[in-house]
C-alpha positions in Angstrom: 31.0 82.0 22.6 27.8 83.4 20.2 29.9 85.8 18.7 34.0 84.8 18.5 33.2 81.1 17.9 35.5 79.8 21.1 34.2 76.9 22.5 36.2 76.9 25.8 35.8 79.8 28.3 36.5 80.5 31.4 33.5 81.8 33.3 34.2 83.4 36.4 31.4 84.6 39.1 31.1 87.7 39.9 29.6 88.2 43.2 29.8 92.1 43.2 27.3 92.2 40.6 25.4 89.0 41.6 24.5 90.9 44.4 23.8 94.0 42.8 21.0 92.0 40.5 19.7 90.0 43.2 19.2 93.0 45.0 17.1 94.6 42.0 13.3 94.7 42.6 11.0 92.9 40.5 7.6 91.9 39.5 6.4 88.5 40.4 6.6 86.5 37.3 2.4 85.7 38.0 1.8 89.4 37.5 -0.1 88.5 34.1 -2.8 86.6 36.6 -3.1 89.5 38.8 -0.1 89.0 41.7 0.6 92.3 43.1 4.0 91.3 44.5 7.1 93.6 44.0 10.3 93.2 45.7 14.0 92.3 45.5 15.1 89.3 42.9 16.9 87.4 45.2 13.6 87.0 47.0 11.6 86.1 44.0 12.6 82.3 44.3 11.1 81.7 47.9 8.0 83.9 46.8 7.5 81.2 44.1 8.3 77.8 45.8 5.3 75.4 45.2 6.1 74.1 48.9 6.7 77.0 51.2 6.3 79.7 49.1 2.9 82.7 49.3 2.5 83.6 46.1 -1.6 82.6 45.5 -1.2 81.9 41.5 1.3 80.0 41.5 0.7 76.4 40.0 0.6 73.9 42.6 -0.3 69.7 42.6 -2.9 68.9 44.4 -2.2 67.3 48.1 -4.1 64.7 47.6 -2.7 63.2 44.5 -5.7 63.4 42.4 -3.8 64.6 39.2 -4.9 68.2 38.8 -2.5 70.9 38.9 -4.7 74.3 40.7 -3.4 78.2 41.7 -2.2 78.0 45.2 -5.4 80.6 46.1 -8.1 78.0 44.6 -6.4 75.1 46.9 -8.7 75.6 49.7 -12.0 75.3 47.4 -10.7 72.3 45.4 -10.1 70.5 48.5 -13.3 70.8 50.3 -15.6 70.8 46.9 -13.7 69.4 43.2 -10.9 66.7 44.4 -12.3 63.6 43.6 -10.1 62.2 46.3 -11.3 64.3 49.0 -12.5 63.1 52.1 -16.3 62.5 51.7 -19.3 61.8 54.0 -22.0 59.1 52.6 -25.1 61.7 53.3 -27.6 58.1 54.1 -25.1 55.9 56.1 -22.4 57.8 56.9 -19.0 56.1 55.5 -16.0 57.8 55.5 -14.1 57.5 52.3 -13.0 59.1 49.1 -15.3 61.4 47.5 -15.1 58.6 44.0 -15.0 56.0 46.0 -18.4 56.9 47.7 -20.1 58.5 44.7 -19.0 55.7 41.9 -19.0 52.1 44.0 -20.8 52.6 47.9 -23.5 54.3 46.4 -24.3 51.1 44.2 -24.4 49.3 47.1 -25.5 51.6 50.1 -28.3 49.3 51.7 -29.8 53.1 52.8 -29.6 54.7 49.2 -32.7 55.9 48.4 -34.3 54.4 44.9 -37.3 54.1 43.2 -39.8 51.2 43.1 -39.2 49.0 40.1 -42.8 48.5 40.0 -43.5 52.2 38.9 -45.5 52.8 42.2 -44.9 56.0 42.9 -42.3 55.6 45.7 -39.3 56.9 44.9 -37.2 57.3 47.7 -37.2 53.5 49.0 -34.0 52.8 50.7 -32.2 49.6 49.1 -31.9 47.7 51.8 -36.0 48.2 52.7 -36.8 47.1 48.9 -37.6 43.7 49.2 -39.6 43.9 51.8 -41.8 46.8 50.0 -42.2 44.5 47.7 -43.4 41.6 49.9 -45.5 43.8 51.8 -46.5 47.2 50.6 -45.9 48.2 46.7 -49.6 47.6 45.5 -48.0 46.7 41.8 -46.6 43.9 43.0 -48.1 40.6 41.1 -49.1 38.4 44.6 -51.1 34.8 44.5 -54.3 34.2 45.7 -55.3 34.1 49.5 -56.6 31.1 48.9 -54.1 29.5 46.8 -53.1 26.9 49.5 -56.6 24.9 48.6 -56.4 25.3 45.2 -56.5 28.8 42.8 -53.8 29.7 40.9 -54.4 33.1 40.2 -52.3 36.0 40.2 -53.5 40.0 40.6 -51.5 42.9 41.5 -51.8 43.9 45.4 -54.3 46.5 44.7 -56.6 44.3 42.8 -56.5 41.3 45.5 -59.7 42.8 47.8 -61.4 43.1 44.7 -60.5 39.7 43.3 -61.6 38.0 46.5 -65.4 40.2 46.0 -65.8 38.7 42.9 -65.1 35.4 43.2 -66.0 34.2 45.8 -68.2 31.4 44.5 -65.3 29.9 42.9 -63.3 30.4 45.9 -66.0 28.2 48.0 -66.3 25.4 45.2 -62.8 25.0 45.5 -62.3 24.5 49.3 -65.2 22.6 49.0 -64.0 20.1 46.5 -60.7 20.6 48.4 -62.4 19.7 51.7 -63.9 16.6 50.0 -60.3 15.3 48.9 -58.8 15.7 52.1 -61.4 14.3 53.7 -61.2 11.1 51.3 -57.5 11.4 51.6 -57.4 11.5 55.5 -59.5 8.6 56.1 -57.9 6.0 53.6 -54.3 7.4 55.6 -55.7 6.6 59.0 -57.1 3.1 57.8 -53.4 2.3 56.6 -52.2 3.6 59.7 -54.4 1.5 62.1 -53.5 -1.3 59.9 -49.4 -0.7 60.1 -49.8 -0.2 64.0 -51.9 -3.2 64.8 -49.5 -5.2 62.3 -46.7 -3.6 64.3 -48.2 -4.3 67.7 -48.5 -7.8 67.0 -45.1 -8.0 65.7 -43.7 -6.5 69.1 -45.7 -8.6 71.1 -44.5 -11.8 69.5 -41.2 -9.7 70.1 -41.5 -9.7 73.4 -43.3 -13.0 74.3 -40.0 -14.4 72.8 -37.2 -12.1 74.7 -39.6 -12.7 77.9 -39.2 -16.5 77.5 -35.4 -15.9 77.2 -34.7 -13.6 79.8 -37.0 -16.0 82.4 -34.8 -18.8 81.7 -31.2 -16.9 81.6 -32.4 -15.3 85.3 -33.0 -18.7 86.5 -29.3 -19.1 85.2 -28.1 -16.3 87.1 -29.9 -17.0 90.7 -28.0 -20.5 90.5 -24.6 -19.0 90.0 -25.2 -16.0 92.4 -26.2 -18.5 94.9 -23.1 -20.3 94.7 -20.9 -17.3 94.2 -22.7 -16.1 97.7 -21.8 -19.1 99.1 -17.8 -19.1 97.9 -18.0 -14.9 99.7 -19.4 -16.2 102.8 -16.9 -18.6 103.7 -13.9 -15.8 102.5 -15.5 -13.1 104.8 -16.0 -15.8 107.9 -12.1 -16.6 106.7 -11.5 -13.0 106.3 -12.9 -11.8 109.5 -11.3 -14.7 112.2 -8.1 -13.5 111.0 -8.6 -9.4 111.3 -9.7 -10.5 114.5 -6.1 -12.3 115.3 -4.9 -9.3 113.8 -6.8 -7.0 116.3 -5.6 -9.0 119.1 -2.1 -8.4 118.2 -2.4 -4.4 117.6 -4.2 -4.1 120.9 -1.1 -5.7 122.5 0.8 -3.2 121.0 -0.6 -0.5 121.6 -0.6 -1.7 125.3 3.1 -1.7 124.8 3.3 1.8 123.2 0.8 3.1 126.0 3.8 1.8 128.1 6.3 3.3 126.5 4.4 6.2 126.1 4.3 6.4 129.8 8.0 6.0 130.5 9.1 8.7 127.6 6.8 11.1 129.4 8.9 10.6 132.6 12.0 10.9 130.9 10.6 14.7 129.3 9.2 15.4 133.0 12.9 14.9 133.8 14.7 17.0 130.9 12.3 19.8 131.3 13.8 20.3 135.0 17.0 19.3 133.7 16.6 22.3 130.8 14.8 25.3 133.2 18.0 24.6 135.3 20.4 25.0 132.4 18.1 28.0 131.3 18.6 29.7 134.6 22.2 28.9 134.7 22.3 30.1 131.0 20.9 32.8 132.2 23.2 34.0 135.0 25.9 33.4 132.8 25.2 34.8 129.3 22.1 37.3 129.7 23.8 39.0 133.1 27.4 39.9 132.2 29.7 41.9 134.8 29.5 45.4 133.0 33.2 47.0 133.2 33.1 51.1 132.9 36.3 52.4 132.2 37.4 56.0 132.3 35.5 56.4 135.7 37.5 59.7 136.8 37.6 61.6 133.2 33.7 60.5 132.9 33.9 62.5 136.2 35.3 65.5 135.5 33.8 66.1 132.3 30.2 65.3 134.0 30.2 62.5 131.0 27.5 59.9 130.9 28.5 56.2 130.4 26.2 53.3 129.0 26.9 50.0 129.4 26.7 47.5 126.5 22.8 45.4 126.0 21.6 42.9 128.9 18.8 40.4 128.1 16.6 39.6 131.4 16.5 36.1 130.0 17.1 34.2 126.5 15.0 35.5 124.2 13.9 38.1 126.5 13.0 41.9 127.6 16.6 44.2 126.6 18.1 46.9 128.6 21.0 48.8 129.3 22.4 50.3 132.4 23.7 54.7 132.1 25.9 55.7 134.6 26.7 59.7 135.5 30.2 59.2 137.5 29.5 62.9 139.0 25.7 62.6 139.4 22.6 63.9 138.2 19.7 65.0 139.6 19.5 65.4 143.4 22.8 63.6 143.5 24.6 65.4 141.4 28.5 66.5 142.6 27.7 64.0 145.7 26.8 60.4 144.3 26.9 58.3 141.3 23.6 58.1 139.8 22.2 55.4 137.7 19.6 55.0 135.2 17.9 51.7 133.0 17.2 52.3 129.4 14.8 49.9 128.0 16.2 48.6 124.3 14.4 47.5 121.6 14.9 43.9 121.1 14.2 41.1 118.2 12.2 39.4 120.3 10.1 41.8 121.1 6.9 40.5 119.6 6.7 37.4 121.5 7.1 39.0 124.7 4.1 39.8 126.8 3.5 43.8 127.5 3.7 45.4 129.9 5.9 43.9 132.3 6.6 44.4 135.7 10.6 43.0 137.0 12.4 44.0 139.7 16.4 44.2 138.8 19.2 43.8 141.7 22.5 45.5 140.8 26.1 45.6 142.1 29.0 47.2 142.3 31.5 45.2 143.0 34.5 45.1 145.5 37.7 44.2 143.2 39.6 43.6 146.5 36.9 40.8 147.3 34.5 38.6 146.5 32.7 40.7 149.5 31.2 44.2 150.5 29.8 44.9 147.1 27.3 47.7 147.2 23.5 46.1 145.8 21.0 48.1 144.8 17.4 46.6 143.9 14.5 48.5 141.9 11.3 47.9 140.7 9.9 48.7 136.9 7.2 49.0 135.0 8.0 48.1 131.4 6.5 49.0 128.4 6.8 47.9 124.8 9.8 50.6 123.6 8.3 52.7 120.8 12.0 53.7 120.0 15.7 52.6 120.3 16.0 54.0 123.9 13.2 54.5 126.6 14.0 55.2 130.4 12.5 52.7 132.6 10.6 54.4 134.9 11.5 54.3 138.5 9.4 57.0 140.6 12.0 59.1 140.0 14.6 59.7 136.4 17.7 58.3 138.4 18.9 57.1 141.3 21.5 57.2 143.9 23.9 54.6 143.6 26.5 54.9 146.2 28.4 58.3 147.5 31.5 59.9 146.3 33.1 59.6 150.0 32.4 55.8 149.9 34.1 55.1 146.6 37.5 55.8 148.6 40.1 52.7 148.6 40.6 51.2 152.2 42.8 48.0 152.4 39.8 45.7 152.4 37.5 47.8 149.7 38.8 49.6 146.2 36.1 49.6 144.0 37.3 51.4 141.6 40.6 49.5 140.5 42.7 51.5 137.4 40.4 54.0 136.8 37.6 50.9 136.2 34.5 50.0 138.1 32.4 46.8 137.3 28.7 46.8 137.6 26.9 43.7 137.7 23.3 42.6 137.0 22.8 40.0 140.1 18.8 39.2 139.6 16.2 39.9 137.2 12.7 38.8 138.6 9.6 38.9 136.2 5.9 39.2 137.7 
């Protein structure tokens, strides 16, 4: 403590007067720059924050690292027009970079910053990458040779002076193509007599050349027709050889194939055979897999609940067109309360798609006498059949059902009883496709 000299206190906080002081209105401590802002203390610290605070005069870094501290109300124009690390547009080639980068190191390189002619020409605004050739072709400064110092002058004038230069000496200019013309002249015709020279020395050379390889390949072609003569000799006799024995050879296949041809003939018989063998099995398969006896049980409650009853799925044939058989034991239609009616549903099958529509069948069907194997009641109708477009479609008839057999008839007598506990059996007798 300043004043008694204790150097351990205890400090305790008082929040009733924290509060009070925080709650005390102030001046913003930027007041001496000209910040108008008044309010409570405890808001003073959020007022000031270099992040998120508003006050325009406090000291803030810049954003974009450049190393200046500026008032938070001068950001916006140091950003866009004193940070050296501002984004910046090259004005003659458009880069995007740093406002140093671009100013201190592209613009010693831009190939479209605009300098002056070394020569002192009076362009000024060349753009570097267009300086060499101003200086090849344009700046009349430049120091250029002679037009006609391919035959001979060696003098140098600036561009401008060249016409001039050619005016005024032109005498010199012809004496020395002249004398140049003289040289080359001397100079062509002692090349083209050592030339004529080297090629007729060089013809003769070949010729001897080829008088000698001539001479050689004569005598190794006589060679060659000697031992092709002999060699076609030696392949004669091994075809001749060759061909008596494919011809033994061919004798022997065509006896062969005589014998194949034979037995050709008798395993064609023996499929003849098998294929009646197998359309008899198929129709036998057929009357006893694809047309089951149909058993319908619950004939009398089916009856008095006027309850329809469908049988389970009958193929015509394996592999073929599906149907099923619905039976109303009271009736429907104009038999209704009188006669059991009957309709065919056509199904829709797997094999389907291999079966030719439409189709025309005509489809026998019992009911059968379970007293005896006689006096069942047969019933045969013709169809039309279409490709089903859903699960179930009626096959039509001329009419939606049909009369199977009377109520009155249906009674038990000691040589009939069709319906035998409460069960009739149906059964598909014939199935005839046109």
């Amino acid at each position: 403590c300043p004043s008694c000299g204790r150097e351990e206190i205890e400090i305790f906080l008082n929040v009733k007067y924290r509060q009070r002081i925080l709650s005390l209105r102030v001046w913003c401590t930027m007041k001496d720059r000209g910040c108008i802002w008044v309010s409570k203390l405890a808001g003073l610290e959020g007022h000031m924050d270099t992040t998120t605070g508003d006050c325009p005069y406090v000291d803030i870094e810049c954003p974009n690292e450049c190393g200046n501290t500026i008032q938070r109300r001068e950001l916006k124009t140091h950003m866009s027009e004193d940070c050296h690390h501002r984004e910046f547009l090259c004005q003659y080639c458009h880069l995007k970079a740093s406002y140093r980068v671009v100013t201190s190191e592209h613009w010693q390189e831009c190939k479209r910053y605009p300098i002056p002619c070394p020569n002192e020409c009076g362009a000024s605004e060349i753009e570097r990458g267009r300086l060499e050739a101003h200086l090849n072709e344009e700046c009349p400064l430049q120091e250029v040779f002679c037009d006609f110092g391919y035959v001979g002058c060696t003098d140098k004038v600036l561009r401008k002076d060249l016409d001039q230069h050619m005016e005024e000496n032109v005498k010199k200019h012809l004496a020395i193509v002249s004398s140049s013309y003289v040289r080359l002249k001397k100079e062509s015709q002692q090349r083209m007599q050592q030339q004529q020279e080297q090629f007729i020395g060089s013809l003769q050379h070949k010729q001897l050349e080829f008088e000698g390889k001539l001479m050689e390949n004569v005598e190794q072609i006589k060679v060659k027709e000697e031992t092709s003569q002999q060699e076609l000799q030696k392949t004669s006799h091994h075809f001749e050889r060759r061909i008596r024995e494919k011809e033994r050879q061919i004798e022997v296949v065509q006896e062969q194939l005589q014998k194949r041809e034979k037995q050709m003939s008798d395993l064609q018989d023996q499929l003849d055979q098998k294929g009646s063998r197998i359309e008899l099995l198929e129709k036998q398969l057929m009357s006893a897999v694809c047309l089951p006896i149909l058993s319908m049980s619950d004939f009398s409650q089916h009856k008095e609940m006027n309850d329809e009853w469908f049988s389970a799925p009958v193929y015509t044939h394996p592999r073929g067109y599906k149907f099923c058989i619905q039976v109303w034991s009271y009736g429907s239609g104009e038999g209704k309360g009188s006669h059991v009616t009957v309709n065919l549903w056509s199904m829709r099958g797997e094999f389907d798609d291999r079966l030719t529509w439409p189709a025309s069948c005509t489809i026998t069907l019992q009911l059968l006498n379970q007293a005896a194997n006689q006096d069942h009641v047969t019933v045969t109708k013709a169809f039309e059949w279409s490709k089903p477009t859903s699960q179930w479609e009626k096959l039509y008839v001329g009419e939606f059902s049909f009369k199977f057999i009377g109520h009155k008839e249906l009674e038990t007598t000691a040589q009939v009883r069709y319906i035998d506990d409460d069960r009739v059996l149906f059964r598909v007798t014939e199935v005839e496709l046109k």
